[in-house]
N, C-alpha and C positions, 0 to 999 in steps of 0.2 A: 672832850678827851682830857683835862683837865686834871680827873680824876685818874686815870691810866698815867696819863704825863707824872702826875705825884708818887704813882706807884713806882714808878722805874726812877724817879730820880731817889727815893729812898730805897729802894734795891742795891742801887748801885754804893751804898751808905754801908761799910761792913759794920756786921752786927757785936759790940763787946764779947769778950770774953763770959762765957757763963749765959747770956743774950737767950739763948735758946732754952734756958731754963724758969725765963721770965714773960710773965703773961705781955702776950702782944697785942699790942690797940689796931683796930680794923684796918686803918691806913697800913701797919708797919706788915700785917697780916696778909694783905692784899699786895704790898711791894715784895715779899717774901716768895707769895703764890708766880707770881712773874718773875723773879730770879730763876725759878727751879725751872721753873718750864725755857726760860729761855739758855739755861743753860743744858736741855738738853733729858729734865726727869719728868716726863710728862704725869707718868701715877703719882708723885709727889705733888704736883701742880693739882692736879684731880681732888686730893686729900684735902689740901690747903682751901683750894676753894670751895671744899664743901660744907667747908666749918664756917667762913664764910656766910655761903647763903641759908646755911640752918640758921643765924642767929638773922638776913636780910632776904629774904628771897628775892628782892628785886636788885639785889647788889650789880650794878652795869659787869663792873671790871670782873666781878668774880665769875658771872658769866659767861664773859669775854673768855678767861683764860680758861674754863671748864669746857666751852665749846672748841679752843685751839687746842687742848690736850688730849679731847676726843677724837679728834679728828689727826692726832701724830698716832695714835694708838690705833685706827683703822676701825672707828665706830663713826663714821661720817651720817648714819641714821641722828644716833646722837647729838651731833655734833652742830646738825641743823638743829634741831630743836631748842639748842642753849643756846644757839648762833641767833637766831629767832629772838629770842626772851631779851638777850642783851640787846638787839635793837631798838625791841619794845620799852624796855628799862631807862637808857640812859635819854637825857634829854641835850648831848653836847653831838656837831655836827659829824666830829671826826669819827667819834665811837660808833656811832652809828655807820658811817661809811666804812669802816673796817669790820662793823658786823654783819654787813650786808656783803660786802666780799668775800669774808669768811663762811657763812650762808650757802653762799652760790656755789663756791668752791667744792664743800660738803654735800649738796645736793645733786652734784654732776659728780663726787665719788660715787656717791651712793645710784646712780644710773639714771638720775629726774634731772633730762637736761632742760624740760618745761619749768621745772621749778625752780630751777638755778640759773635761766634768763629772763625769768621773772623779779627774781635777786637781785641780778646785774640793774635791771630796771630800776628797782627802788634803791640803787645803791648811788644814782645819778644826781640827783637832787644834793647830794655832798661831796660830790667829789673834789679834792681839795687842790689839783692843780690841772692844765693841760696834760701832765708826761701821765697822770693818773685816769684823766679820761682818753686818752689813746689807749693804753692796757685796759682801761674798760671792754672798750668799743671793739679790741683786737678777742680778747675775751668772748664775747657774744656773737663774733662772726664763727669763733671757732666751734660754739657749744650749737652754732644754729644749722652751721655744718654736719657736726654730728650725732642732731638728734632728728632723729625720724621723723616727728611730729612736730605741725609747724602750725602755729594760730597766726590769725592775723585775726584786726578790729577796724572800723570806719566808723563815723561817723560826723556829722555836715548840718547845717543850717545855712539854710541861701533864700535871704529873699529873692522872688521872681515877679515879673510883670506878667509872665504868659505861664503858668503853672498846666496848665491843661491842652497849651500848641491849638491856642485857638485861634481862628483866622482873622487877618485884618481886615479885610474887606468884609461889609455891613451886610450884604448882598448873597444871595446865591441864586446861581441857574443848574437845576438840576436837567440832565440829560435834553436840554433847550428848551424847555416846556414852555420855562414862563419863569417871572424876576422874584424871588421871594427874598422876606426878612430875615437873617440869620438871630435865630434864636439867642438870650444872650452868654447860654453854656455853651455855643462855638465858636463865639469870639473871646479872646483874650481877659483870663480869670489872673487877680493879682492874689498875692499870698506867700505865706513862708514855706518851704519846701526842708522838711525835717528827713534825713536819711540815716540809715544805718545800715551797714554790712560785715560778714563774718566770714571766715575761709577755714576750712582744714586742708592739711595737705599732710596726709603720713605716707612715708616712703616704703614702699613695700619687698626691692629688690636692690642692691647695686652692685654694681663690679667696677673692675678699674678704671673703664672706660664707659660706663652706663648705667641707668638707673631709672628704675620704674614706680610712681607714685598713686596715690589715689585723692582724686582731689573729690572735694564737696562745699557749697557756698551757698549763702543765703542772702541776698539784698533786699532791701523795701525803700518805698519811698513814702509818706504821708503828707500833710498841707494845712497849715494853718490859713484859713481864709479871711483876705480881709473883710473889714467892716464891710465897703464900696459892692465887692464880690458879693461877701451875703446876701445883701440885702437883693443884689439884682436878681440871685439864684430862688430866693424865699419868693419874691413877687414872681417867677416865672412861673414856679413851682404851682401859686396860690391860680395862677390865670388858667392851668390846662386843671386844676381842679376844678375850677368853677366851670369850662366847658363841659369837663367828663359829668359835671351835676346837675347841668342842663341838658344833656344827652340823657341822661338818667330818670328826669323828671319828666323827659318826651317817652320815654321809653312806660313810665308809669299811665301816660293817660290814655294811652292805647292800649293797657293791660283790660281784657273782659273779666267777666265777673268769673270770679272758679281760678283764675290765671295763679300763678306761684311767681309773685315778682323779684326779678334779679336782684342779688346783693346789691348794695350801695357802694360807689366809689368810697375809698378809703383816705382821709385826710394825708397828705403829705407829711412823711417825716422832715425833721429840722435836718437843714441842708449844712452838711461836714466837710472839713477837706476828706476825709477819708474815702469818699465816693471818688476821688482821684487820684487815690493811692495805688498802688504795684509794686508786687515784689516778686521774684525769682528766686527760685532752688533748683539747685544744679548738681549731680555727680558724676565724676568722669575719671579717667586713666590718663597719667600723660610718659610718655617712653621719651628719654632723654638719650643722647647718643656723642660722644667726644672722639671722630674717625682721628685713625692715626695720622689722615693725610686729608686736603680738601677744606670743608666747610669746619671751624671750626665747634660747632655745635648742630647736632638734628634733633628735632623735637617731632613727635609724633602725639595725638591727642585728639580721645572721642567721649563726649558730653552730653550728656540728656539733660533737660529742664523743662518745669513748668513756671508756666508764668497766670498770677491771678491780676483783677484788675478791679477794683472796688471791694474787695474780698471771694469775688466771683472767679471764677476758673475763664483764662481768656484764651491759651494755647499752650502746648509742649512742642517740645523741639530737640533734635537731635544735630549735635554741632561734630565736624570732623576736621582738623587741623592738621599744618604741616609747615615748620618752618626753616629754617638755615641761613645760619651766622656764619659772615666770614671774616677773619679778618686783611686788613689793605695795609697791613704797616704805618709808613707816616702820613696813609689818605686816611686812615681814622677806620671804622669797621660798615660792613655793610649786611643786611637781612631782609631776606625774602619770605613772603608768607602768603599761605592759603585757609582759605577756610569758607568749608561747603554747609549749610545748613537746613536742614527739611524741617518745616513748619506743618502743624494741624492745628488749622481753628476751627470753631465753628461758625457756619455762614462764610465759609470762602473757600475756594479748592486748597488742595494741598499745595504747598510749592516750595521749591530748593531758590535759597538767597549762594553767590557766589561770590568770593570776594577775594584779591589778590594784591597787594601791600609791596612797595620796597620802601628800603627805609636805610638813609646812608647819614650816617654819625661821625661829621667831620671831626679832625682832632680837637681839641683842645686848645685855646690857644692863652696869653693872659688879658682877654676880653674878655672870653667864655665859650660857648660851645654852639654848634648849629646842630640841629638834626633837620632833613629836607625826610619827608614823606610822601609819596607818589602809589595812586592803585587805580583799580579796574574792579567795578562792581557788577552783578548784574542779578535779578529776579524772576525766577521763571514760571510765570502764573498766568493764565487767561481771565483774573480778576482785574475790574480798572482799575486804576491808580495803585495798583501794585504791584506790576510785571514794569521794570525799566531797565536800562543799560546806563552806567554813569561813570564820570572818571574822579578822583580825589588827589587833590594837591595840599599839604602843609609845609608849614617850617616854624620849629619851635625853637629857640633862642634862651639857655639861662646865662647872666652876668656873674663873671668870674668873681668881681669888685662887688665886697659887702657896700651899700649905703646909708646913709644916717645913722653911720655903728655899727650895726651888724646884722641887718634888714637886707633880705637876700631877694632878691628880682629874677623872673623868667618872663617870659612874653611868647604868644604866639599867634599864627594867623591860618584858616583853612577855608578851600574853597571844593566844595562838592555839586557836580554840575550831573543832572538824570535825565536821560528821557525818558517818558514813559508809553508804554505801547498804548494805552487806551486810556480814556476820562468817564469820564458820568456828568461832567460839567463843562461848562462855557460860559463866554461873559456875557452875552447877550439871547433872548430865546428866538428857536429856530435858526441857532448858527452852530457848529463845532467849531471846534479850536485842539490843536494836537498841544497834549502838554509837554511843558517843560521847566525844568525846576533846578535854580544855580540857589543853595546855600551857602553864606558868607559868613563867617566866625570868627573873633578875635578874642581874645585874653589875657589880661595881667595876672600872673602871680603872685604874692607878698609873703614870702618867710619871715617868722618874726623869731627867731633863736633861742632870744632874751625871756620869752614867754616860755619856753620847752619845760613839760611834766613830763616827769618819766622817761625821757628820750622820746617824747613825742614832739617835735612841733608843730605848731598852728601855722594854716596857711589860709590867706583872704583870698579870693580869686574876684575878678572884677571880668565880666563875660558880657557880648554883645552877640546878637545871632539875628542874621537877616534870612529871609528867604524871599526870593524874588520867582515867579511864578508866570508862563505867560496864560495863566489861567487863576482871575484876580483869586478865587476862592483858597487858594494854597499860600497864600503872601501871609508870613510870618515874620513877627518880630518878637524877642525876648534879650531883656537885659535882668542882670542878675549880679548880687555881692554873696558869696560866699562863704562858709568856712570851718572850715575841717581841720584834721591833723595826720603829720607824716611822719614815721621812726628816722631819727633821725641816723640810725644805723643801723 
């Protein structure tokens, strides 16, 4: 800013008698161009800076002041475009955060409220005091309010122990038969877990008290496998081709003469995390509602999705929702929720998942904040291990109090307990056993502030997940470090 700062402190400098009859040197040019405009001539300013960027085209200031003159005059199209260039131009931190505000400004005249909180975004990284990132941040709640169309982005790196929720126990008993070896893709696969996800959301109706949207999303997950993984995966891989090549070579010596012998098993391709990738695409309607009395919000909302699983097609599903906010005054607020889901895969009946949520968000206090979650699940299928009834209990916990500077903390803990109507499995053969399955979860957060691009922060998450099973073949363990990023407004 250094160069603007020069401009205005020679503006302020009156110019001799006759002054205006004498060739101007670029600085006196540029101080001049700022006088007019801030006194209120914006075509003068326009002039001035144009002469300017004929003789520099990348001149910051003259930029600066041809994008603010544009934009007094009601060419805010304009007005991004040279608001733009002078960002790109100057290399001082100030100028650049006034031309990115300026920018955004222009862009939300001009009716691109996507492009003018995008603006705001790159305008963060200089912003030169708190009072400046508060009008930031108060700025982009407003343009996010009223722009129809809303992006949102994820994306994650987490190492995990159990990437594929494969069982602990070494063991299985299938439907009691008899005790076999669990192959080693269903026990527990180590690896990086790479994710991304994407949302739209355009608003398609509102009124004073309501508003109708159309949402659509897209998540995946993929896997870096470790060494350990591979290699177990490649030798599995290697042993059922050697059987399939022995069954094929018996197959051969009983071929008679004239016979047309079956193709040959096909070598194993190199084993990927991508074989235990998944991703989901989803679109749906969601009805917003603000009664004049009662719940202070109702939301209404119905969703179809496909989910693939290897790259393969594994089900679709139609989700239907309902929830309601209320608020308790000084008890902090409370929300109720539903949501019914029909499933079609193939190889299993159809069936509705049901699930029902409260969720009470005690005030505030200067500790931090509690949220206590409580629900009732259930699946209604005549497949095993898929039909259960179950209850879920949480409490998440964020710390009012930055630590080590300004390292922000949440913690949380959940416990999901199912039964389910039928098994395929037992611990021992020639016995049954009724299952039942308590999942146990815990989690640290780590905000790191001091890191934040763009108004994004990074968060670490540090995650433990048990499941305990009275049918050993479901006993699960997974520990995991994460790490993504959240807007931090």
């Amino acid at each position: 800013m250094k160069a603007l700062v020069t401009a205005l402190a020679i503006a302020l400098t009156p110019l001799a008698a006759g002054a205006q009859d004498v060739a101007l040197s670029p600085a006196q040019l540029r101080a001049v161009a700022v006088q007019v405009l801030r006194e209120g001539d914006p075509m003068e300013a326009i002039r001035l800076s144009q002469l300017l960027l004929e003789r520099d085209p990348t001149d910051d200031v003259a930029l600066y002041v041809k994008a603010e003159a544009l934009l007094a005059i009601g060419r805010p199209d304009l007005a991004a475009r040279f608001g733009a260039a002078a960002f790109r131009s100057t290399e001082e931190d100030q100028l650049r955060y006034q031309a990115a505000r300026l920018t955004a400004k222009a862009e939300a005249e001009a009716g691109d409220f996507t492009w003018s909180q995008l603006w705001l975004r790159r305008a963060t990284p200089y912003v030169p005091s708190p009072e400046a990132r508060a009008g930031l941040e108060q700025d982009y709640r407003a343009l996010r309010a009223a722009n129809p169309l809303q992006l949102s982005f994820g994306f994650g790196v987490a190492p995990s122990s159990n990437i594929n929720n494969g069982s602990s126990s070494e063991t299985v008993v299938p439907y009691g038969l008899g005790l076999f070896d669990l192959n080693a893709d269903a026990q527990p696969l180590s690896g990086i877990e790479v994710s991304a996800n994407g949302s739209l959301y355009y608003r398609l109706r509102r009124t004073e008290r309501s508003q109708t949207s159309f949402e659509a999303g897209l998540s995946g997950r993929s896997y870096v496998l470790s060494d350990e993984t591979r290699n177990a995966l490649e030798e599995l891989a290697l042993e059922e081709y050697e059987d399939e090549l022995e069954k094929y070579e018996r197959v051969l010596q009983g071929l008679e003469e004239g016979d047309i012998p079956p193709p040959p098993p096909e070598r194993p391709d190199e084993t990927t995390g991508f074989d235990y990738s998944d991703a989901t695409l989803t679109f749906g309607l969601e009805h917003v509602v603000a009664p004049e009395s009662g719940p202070r919000r109702l939301s209404y909302g119905a969703e179809i999705g496909q989910v693939w699983y290897g790259g393969d097609p594994l089900r679709h599903f139609l989700r239907l929702s309902h929830d309601r906010t209320y608020d308790l005054g000084p008890d902090g607020s409370f929300l109720v929720s539903g949501l019914a889901e029909f499933q079609v895969e193939d190889g299993y009946d159809d069936s509705w998942t049901l699930t029902f949520r409260a969720r009470h968000a005690l005030p505030a206090t200067e500790m931090g904040a509690l949220v206590i979650t409580s629900g009732f699940g259930a699946a209604l299928t005549d497949d095993p291990d898929r039909g259960y009834q179950g209850l879920f209990l949480a409490a998440d916990y964020d710390f009012a109090q930055p630590v080590f500077g300004n390292v922000e903390l949440g913690l949380g803990a959940s416990l999901d307990a199912r039964v389910y109507e039928a098994t395929r499995y037992s611990n021992q053969p020639g016995t049954t056993v009724d299952r039942e399955d308590l999942r146990a979860r815990t989690y640290l957060d780590v905000d790191l502030p001091g890191f934040e691009v763009y108004g994004f922060v990074p968060r670490v998450t540090l995650e433990a997940a048990s499941t305990f099973s009275t049918v050993n073949f479901f006993d699960r363990e997974e520990y995991s470090i994460g790490l993504d990023f959240r807007s931090a407004f």
